[in-house]
C-alpha positions in Angstrom: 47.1 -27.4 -127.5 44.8 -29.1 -125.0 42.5 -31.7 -125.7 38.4 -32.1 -124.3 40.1 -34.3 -121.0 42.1 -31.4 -120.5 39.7 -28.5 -120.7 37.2 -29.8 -117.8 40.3 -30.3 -115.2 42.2 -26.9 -115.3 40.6 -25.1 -113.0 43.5 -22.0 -113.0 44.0 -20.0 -115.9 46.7 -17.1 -115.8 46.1 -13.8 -116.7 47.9 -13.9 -120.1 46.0 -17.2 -120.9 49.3 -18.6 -121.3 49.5 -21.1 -118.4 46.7 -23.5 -116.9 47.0 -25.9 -114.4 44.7 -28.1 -111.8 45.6 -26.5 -108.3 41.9 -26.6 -106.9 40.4 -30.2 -105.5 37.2 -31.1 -103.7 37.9 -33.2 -100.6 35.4 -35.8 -99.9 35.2 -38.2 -97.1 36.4 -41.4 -97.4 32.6 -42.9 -96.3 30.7 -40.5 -99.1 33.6 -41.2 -102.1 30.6 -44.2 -103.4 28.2 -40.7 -103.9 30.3 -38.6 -106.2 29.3 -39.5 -109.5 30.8 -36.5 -111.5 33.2 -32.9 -110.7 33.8 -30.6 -113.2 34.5 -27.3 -113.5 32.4 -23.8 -114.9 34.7 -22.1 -117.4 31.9 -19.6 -118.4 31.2 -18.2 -115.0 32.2 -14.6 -115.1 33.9 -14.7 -111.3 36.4 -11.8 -111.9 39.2 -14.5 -111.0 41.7 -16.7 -112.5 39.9 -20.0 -110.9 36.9 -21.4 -112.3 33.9 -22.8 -109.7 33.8 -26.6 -109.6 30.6 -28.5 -109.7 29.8 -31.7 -108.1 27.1 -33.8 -108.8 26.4 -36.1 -105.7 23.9 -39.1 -105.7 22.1 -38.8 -101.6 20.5 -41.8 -100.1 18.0 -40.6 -97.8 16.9 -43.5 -94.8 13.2 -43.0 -93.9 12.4 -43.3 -90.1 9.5 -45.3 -89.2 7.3 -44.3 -86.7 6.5 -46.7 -84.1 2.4 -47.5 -83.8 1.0 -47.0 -80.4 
């Protein structure tokens, strides 16, 4: 039996429902690892596949360019 921690990190499911494992990663550069705050994955998105779609929630820090005044 698998327990909650388990459930959000298999992201392959066999056809017989038998086996599951965590064979799919998001890569993130090294400079953008500080935005990541959370990656899970969608178990009840009908994809007609044995993989489940990952989610990432990412924090952006947007710079705002001053103008110069003429």
């Amino acid at each position: 039996m698998t327990g909650t921690w388990d459930i959000h990190n298999v992201t392959w499911r066999s056809n017989d429902n038998k086996i599951s494992n965590h064979v799919d990663y998001m890569l993130v550069d090294g400079r953008h690892c500080t935005n990541v705050c959370d990656v899970r994955n969608m178990r009840g998105a009908e994809i007609e596949s044995g993989h489940f779609l990952m989610r990432a929630k990412i924090r952006f820090k947007i710079k705002r360019r001053l103008r110069k005044v003429k």
